[in-house]
C-alpha positions in Angstrom: -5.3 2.9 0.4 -2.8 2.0 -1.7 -0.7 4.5 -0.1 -1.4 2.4 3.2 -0.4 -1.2 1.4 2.5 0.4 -0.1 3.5 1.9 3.5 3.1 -0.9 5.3 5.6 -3.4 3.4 6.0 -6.5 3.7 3.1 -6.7 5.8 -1.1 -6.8 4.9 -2.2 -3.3 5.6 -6.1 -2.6 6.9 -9.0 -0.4 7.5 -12.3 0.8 7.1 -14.1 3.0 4.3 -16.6 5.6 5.7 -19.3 7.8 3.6 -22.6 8.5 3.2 -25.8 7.7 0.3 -23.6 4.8 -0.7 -20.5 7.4 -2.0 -17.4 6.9 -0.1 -15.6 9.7 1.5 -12.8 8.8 4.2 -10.5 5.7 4.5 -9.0 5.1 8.1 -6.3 3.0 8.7 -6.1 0.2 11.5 -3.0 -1.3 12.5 -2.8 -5.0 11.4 -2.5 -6.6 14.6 -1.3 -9.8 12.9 1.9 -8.2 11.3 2.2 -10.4 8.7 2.6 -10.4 5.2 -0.3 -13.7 5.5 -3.6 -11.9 6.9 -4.6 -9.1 8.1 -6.4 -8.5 12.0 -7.8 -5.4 13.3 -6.2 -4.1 16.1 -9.6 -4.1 18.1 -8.9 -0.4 19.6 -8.0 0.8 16.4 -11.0 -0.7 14.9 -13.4 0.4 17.9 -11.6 4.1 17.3 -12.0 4.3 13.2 -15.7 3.0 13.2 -16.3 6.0 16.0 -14.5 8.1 13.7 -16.7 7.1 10.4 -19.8 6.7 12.0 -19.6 10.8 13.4 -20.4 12.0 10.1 -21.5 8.9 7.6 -21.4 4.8 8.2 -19.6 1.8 7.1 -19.4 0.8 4.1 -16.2 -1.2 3.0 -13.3 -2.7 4.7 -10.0 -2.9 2.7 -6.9 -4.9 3.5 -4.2 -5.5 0.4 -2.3 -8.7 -0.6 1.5 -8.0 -0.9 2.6 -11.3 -3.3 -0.8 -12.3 -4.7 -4.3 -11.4 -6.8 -6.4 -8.7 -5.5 -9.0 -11.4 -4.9 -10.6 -13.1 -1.8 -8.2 -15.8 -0.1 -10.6 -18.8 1.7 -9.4 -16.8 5.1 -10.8 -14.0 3.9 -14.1 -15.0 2.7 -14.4 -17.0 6.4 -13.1 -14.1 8.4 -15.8 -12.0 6.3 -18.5 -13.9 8.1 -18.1 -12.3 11.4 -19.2 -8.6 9.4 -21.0 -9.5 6.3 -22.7 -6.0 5.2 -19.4 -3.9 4.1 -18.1 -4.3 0.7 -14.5 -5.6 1.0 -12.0 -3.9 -1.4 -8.6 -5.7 -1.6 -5.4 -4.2 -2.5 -2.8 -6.2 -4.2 0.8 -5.0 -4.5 1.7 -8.4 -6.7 3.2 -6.0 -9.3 4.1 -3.1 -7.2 4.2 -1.1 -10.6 0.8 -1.4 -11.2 -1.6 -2.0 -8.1 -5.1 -3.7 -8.5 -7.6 -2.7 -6.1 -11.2 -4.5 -6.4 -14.4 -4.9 -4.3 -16.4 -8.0 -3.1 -19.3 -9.0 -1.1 -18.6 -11.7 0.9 -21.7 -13.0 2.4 -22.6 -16.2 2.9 -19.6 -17.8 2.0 -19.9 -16.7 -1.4 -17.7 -14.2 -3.3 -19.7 -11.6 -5.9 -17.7 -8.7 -7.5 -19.0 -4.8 -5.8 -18.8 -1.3 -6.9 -17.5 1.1 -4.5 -18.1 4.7 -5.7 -15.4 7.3 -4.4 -16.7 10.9 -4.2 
């Protein structure tokens, strides 16, 4: 993932985390339909195409976009664009200091941020 931030310069990268029993096993990127360094969009094909591709062996169970320029923590656009998919954990990427990338985790239901664990098998 941060591969995929790093890659995708100066724009948000995105995409979906696939496993199974909670562990998570495959990251798929989508294309960021937006193409901005601001917010992220799934391209809806590519979304329709890497929950296909997760769900053939495992389920949903985080999406991650990054933040180029600032904290890897929800933005309000985030947290209201979360609505629309409540269940996944949202891991966020931020590239403020490229040296050092943060990546953490959220649940963002109900309008309300709480910190998640992800584990990565």
């Amino acid at each position: 993932m941060v591969a995929h931030a790093r890659e995708d310069l100066p724009n948000e990268c995105c995409g979906m985390i696939g496993g199974a029993d909670g562990v998570a096993t495959k990251a798929v990127r989508v294309v960021n339909a937006a193409a901005t360094p601001l917010r992220y969009e799934m391209d809806p094909q590519g979304q329709f195409d890497a929950l296909k591709e997760i769900e053939a062996d495992g389920e949903l169970l985080a999406i991650y976009h990054s933040h180029t320029k600032s904290a890897a923590y929800p933005s309000q656009t985030d947290v209201n664009q979360a609505q629309n998919w409540p269940e996944p954990i949202y891991v966020i990427i931020s590239l403020a200091d490229a040296e050092n990338p943060d990546v953490q985790a959220f649940h963002l239901a109900d309008l309300k941020i709480a910190d998640a664990e992800l584990e990565i098998g």
